[in-house]
C-alpha positions as CSV (number, residue, x, y, z in Angstrom):
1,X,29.3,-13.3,-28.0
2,X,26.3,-11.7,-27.0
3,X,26.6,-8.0,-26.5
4,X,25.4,-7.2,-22.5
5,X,22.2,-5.1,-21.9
6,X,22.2,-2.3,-20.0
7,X,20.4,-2.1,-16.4
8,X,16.8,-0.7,-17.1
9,X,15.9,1.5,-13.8
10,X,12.8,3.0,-12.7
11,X,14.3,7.0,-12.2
12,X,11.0,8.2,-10.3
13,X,7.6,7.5,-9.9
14,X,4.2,10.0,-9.5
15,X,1.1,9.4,-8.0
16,X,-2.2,11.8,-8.2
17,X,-4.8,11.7,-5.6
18,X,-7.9,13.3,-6.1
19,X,-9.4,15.6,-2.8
20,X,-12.6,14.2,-2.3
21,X,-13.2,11.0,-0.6
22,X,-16.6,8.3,-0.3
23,X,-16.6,7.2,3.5
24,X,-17.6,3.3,3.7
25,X,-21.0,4.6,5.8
26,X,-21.8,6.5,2.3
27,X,-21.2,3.1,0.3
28,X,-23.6,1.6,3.2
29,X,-26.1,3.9,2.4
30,X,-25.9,3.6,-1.1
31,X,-25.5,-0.2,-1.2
32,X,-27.8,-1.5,1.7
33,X,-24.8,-3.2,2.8
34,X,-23.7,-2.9,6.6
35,X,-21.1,-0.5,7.5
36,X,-18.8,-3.2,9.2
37,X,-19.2,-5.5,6.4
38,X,-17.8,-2.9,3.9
39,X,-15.2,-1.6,6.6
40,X,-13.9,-5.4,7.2
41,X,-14.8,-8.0,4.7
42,X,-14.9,-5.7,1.8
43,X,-11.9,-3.4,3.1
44,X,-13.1,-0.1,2.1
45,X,-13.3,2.6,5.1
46,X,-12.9,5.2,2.6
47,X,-11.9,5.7,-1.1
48,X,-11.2,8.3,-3.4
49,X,-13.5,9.7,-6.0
50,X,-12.6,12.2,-8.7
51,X,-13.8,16.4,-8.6
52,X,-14.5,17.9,-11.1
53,X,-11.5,18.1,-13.0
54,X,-10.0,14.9,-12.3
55,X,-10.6,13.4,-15.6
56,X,-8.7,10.0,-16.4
57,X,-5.8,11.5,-18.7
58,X,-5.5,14.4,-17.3
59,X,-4.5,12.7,-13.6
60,X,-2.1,10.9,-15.6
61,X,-0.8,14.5,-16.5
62,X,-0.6,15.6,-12.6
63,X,1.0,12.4,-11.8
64,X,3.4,12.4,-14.6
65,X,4.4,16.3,-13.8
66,X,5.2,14.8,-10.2
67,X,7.4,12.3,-11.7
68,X,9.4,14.6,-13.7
69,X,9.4,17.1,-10.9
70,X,11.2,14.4,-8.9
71,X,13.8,13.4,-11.1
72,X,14.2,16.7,-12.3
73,X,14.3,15.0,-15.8
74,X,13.3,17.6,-18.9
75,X,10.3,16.6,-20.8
76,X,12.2,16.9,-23.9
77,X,13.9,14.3,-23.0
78,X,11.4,11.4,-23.0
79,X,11.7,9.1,-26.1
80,X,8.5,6.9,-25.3
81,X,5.3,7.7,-24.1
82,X,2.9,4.7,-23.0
83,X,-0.2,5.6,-21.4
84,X,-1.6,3.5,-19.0
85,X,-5.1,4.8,-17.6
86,X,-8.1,3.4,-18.7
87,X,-10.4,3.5,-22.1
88,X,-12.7,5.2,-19.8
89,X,-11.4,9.1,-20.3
90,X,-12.3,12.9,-21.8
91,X,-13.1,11.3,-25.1
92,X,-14.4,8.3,-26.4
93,X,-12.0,6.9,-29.6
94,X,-8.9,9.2,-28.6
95,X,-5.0,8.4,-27.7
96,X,-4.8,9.9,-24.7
97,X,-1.1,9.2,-24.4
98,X,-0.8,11.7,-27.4
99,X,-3.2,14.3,-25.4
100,X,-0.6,13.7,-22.5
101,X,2.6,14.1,-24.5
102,X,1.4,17.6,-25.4
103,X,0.6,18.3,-21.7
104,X,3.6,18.1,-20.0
105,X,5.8,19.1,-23.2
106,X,7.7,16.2,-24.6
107,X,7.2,16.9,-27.9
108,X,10.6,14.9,-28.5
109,X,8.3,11.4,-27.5
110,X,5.8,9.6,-29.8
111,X,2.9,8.1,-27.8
112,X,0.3,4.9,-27.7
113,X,-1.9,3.5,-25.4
114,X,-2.1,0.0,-24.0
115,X,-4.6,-1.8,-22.0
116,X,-5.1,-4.6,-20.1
117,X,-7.7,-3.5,-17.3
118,X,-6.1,-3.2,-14.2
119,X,-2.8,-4.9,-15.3
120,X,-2.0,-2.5,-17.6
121,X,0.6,-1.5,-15.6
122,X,2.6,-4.5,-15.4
123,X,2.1,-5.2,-18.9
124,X,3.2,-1.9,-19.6
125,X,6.7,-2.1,-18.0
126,X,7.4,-5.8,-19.8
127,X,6.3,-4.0,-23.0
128,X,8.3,-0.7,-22.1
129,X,11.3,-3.2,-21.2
130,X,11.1,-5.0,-24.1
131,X,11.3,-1.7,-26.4
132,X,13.9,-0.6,-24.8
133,X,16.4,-3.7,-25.4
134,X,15.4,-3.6,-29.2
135,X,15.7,-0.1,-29.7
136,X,19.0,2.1,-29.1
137,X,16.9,5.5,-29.6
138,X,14.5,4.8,-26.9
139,X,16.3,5.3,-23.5
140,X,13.7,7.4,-21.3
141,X,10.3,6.0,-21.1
142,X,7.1,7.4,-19.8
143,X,4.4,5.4,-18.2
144,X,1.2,7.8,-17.5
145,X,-2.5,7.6,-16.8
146,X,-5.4,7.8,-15.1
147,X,-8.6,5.6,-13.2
148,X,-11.9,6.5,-12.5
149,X,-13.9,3.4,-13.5
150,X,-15.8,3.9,-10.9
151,X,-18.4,6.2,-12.7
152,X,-19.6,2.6,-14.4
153,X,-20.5,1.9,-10.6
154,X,-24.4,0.9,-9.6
155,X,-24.6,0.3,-5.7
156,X,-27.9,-0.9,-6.0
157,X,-26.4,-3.8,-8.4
158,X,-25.7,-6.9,-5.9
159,X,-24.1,-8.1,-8.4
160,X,-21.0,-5.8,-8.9
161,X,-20.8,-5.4,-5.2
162,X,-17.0,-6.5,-5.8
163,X,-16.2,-3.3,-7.6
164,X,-17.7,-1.1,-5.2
165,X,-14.1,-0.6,-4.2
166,X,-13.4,1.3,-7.5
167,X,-11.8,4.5,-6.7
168,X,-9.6,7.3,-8.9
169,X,-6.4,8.7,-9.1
170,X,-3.4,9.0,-11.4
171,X,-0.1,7.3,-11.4
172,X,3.5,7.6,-13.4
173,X,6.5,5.7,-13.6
174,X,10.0,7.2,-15.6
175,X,12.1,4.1,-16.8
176,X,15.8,4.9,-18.0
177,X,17.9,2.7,-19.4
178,X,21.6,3.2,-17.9
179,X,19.9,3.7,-15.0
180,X,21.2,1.2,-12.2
181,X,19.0,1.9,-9.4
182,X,15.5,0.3,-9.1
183,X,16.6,-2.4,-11.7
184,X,13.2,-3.7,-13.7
185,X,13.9,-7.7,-13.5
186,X,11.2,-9.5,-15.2
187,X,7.4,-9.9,-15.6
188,X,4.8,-12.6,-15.9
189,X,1.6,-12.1,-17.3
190,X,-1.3,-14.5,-17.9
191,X,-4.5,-14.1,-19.2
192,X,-8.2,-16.2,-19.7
193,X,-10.2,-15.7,-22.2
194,X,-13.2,-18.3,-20.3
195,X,-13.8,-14.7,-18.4
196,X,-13.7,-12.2,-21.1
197,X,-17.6,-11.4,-21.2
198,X,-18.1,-12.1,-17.4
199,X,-18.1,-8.5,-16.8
200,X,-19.2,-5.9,-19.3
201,X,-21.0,-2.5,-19.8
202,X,-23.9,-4.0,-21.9
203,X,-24.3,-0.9,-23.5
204,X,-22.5,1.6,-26.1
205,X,-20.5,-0.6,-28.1
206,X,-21.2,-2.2,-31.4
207,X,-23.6,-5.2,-30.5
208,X,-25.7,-3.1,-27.8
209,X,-25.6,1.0,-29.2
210,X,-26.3,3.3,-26.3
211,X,-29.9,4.3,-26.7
212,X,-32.6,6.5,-23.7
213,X,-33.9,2.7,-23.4
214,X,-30.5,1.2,-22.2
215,X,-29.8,4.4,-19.7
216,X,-33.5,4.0,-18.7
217,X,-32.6,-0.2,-17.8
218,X,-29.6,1.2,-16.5
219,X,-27.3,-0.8,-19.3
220,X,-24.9,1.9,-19.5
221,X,-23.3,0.8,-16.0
222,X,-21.1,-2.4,-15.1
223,X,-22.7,-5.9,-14.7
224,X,-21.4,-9.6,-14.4
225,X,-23.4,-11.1,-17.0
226,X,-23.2,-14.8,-15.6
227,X,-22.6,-13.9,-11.2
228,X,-22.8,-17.7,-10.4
229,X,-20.9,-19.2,-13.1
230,X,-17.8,-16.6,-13.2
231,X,-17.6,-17.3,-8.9
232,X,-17.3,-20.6,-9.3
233,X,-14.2,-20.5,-11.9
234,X,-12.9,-17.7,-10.4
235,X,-12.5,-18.8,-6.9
236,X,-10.7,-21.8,-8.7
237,X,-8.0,-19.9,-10.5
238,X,-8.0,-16.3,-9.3
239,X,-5.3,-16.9,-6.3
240,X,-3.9,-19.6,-7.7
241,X,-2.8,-17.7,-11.0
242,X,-1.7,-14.6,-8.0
243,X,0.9,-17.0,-6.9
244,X,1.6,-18.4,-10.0
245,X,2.6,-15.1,-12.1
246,X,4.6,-13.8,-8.7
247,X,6.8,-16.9,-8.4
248,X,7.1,-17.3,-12.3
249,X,8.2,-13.5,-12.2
250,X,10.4,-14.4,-9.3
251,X,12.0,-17.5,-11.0
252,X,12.6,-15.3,-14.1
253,X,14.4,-13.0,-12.2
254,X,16.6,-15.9,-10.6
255,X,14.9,-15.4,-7.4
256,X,13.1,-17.3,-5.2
257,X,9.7,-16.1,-2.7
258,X,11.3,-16.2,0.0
259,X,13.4,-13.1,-1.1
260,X,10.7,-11.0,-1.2
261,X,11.1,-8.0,0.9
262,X,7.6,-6.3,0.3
263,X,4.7,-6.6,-1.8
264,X,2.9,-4.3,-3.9
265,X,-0.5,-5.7,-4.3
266,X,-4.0,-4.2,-6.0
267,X,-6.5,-3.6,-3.0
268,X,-9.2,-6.8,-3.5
269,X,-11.4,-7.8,-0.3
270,X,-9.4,-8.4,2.8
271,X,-9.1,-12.3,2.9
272,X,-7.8,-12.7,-0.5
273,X,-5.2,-9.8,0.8
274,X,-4.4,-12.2,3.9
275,X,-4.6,-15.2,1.6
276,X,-1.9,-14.1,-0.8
277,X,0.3,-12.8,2.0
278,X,0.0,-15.8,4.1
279,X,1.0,-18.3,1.2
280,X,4.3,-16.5,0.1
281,X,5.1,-16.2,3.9
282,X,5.0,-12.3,3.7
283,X,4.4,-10.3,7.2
284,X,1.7,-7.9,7.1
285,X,4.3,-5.3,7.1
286,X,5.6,-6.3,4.0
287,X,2.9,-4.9,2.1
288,X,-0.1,-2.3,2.7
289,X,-3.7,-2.8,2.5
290,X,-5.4,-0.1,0.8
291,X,-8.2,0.4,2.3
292,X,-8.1,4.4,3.1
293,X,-7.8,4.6,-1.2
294,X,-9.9,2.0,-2.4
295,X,-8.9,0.4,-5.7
296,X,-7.5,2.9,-8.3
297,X,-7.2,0.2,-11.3
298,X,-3.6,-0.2,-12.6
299,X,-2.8,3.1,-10.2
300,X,-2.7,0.7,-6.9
301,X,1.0,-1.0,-7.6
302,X,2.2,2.4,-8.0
303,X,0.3,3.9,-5.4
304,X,1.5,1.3,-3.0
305,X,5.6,2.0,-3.8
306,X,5.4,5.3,-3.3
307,X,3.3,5.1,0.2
308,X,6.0,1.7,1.3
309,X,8.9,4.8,0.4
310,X,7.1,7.2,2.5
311,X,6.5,4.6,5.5
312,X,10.2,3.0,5.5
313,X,9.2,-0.2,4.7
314,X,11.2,-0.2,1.1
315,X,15.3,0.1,1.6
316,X,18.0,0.1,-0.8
317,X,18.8,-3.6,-1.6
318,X,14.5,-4.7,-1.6
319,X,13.2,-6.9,-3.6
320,X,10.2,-5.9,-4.7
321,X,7.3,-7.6,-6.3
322,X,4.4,-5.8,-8.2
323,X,1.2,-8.0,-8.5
324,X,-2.3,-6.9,-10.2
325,X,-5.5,-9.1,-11.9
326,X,-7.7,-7.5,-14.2
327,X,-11.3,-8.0,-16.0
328,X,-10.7,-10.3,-18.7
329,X,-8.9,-11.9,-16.5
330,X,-5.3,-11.4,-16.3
331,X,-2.7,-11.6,-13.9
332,X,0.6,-9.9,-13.7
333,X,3.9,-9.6,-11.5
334,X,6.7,-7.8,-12.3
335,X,9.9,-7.9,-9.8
336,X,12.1,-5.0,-8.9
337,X,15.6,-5.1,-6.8
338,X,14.9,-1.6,-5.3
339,X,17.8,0.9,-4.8
C-alpha cells in the first residue's frame, strides 16, 4: 500500500517593487505610439523600471527577505534554493541562486537556477514539488529572483512593440512540506519548439559574438526575427494552449473551471486578458489586470497573489489558478486551494 504524501503548502510569499515608474505618455514618446493606444489596447498606464540598484538577483534577495520576514521562518532552515529570475542579471555565466543563498544566510540550502522565460515560475513549483516528494531531507524550499528584461527593450523597434510592457521587480515564494495551508495541487506545462528563435537578442552568444558593429546596428537588443510568420501561429495556439494548460492543471487537480475562484494571470495586451477571462466564465473581479506594474516576467503570478490578498478578493477555501506563457513558447498553470 502506497505510503500517503504529505500536503505541500506555500508558507508565504515576497514581492519587490522597484521606486521608479515609466508613465504610458513616456512609452508614447519614446515609441511614436499614441498615448490611448498604449493606455487601452496595450494596457500599460505605467510600469516599473529598476534604480540603480535593482539588479535582477539581488530583487530576488529583497523579495525573498520579505518572505522570510513574513513567515518568520530562519534562513537556516531552508533545504532548497531554486532561483527563478532571469539569465539577464549582475553577471553573465553565474548561479545566481548560489549568490542569493549567501544573501539572506541559508547556508544550510544548496542552490540552482531554472529557466523557462516567463514560466519559470510555474515550472519552478512542479519541479520544487516534485523534489520534495522524492526526497525526505528537502522540506522547506525557496523560490527567488528577479526581472528586468526590459533593458533588451528598443521603442523605436515596431516590431517588439509587444514587449514594451516589460517591467522589473522581484518575487519569492517559501514552500513547506507538512504545511496544510495553501496546498500546491498540480501543474501543466507545455512548450513549442516552432517558436524557439522567433524572438532573440541577435547578438552576444556563440553564433553572433557581441562586437562595436552589432551595438552600432543595435543587435544587442530584442527582435522577432520572422514578425509575420510567428503572428500568424501564434494567434493560432497562444490562447488556445492558455486554456488548455489551466483546465489540464484543473483536471489534474480533480477540479473542474468552473471552481475557479480567482485568476492569477501574466499582464499581456487587454483583449487577450478579456479573452481568457471571458472563456473560463471568470468575472473581472476574479483576477487583476496589471496595468499600473506592467509585466515583470515570471514575477506577475506572484505579484498578482499577493495584491488579490491585499484587495480581499482571495479567502480561505479559494481555488486558485496560476497561468503564465513565455518566449520559447511555453505555457503553464499551476492550481492552489488557498487557505
Amino acid at each position: 500500500m502506497l505510503e500517503e504524501r504529505e500536503k505541500i503548502g506555500i508558507v508565504s510569499t515576497g514581492v519587490y517593487i522597484p521606486d521608479h515608474r515609466m508613465t504610458s505618455s513616456e512609452i508614447a514618446s519614446l515609441s511614436g505610439i499614441p498615448e490611448d493606444v498604449v493606455e487601452t489596447k496595450m494596457g500599460i498606464r505605467e510600469k516599473t523600471i529598476p534604480g540603480p540598484n535593482d539588479h535582477t538577483c539581488q530583487m530576488g534577495v529583497f523579495a525573498a527577505e520579505k518572505a522570510l520576514k513574513k513567515a518568520a521562518i530562519d534562513p537556516l532552515d531552508i533545504d532548497l534554493i531554486i532561483y527563478i529570475g532571469e539569465e539577464h542579471k549582475e553577471y553573465p555565466l553565474w548561479t545566481a541562486g548560489i549568490k542569493l543563498q549567501q544573501e539572506i544566510g541559508a547556508v544550510n540550502a544548496w542552490a540552482f537556477d531554472v529557466a523557462l522565460r516567463c514560466s519559470t515560475t510555474v515550472m519552478a513549483l512542479k519541479v520544487a514539488k516534485g523534489m520534495m516528494n522524492s526526497d525526505p531531507s528537502i522540506r522547506t524550499v525557496l523560490l527567488a529572483g528577479g526581472y528586468r528584461n526590459l533593458d533588451f527593450i528598443d521603442y523605436e523597434n515596431p516590431r517588439t512593440r509587444f514587449m514594451y510592457n516589460l517591467s522589473a521587480g522581484g518575487g519569492a515564494i517559501i514552500l513547506q512540506k507538512g504545511f496544510n495551508d495553501n496546498e500546491l495541487l498540480e501543474t501543466s506545462l507545455m512548450t513549442d519548439g516552432s517558436f524557439s528563435e522567433d524572438v532573440v537578442v541577435v547578438a552576444g552568444g556563440t553564433k553572433h559574438p557581441i562586437t562595436g558593429e552589432a551595438i552600432e546596428n543595435r543587435l544587442n537588443y530584442l527582435d522577432v526575427l520572422d514578425p509575420k510568420g510567428m503572428k500568424e501561429r501564434l494567434e493560432d495556439k497562444s490562447m488556445k494552449n492558455f486554456l488548455k494548460v489551466i483546465r489540464k492543471s484543473l483536471k489534474s487537480s480533480k477540479l473542474t473551471e468552473a471552481e475557479i475562484d480567482y485568476l492569477a494571470i501574466l499582464h499581456m495586451k487587454r483583449s487577450a486578458h478579456d479573452y481568457v477571462l471571458k472563456e473560463l466564465n471568470l468575472r473581472d473581479e476574479q483576477s487583476i489586470y496589471l496595468d499600473h506594474y506592467g509585466h515583470m516576467g515570471q514575477i506577475d503570478q506572484i505579484l498578482s497573489i499577493e495584491l488579490a490578498l491585499e484587495q480581499g478578493k482571495i479567502k480561505k477555501g479559494d481555488l486558485v489558478v496560476l497561468v503564465s506563457a513565455g518566449i520559447g513558447y511555453a505555457w503553464g498553470a499551476t492550481t492552489i486551494r488557498w487557505g
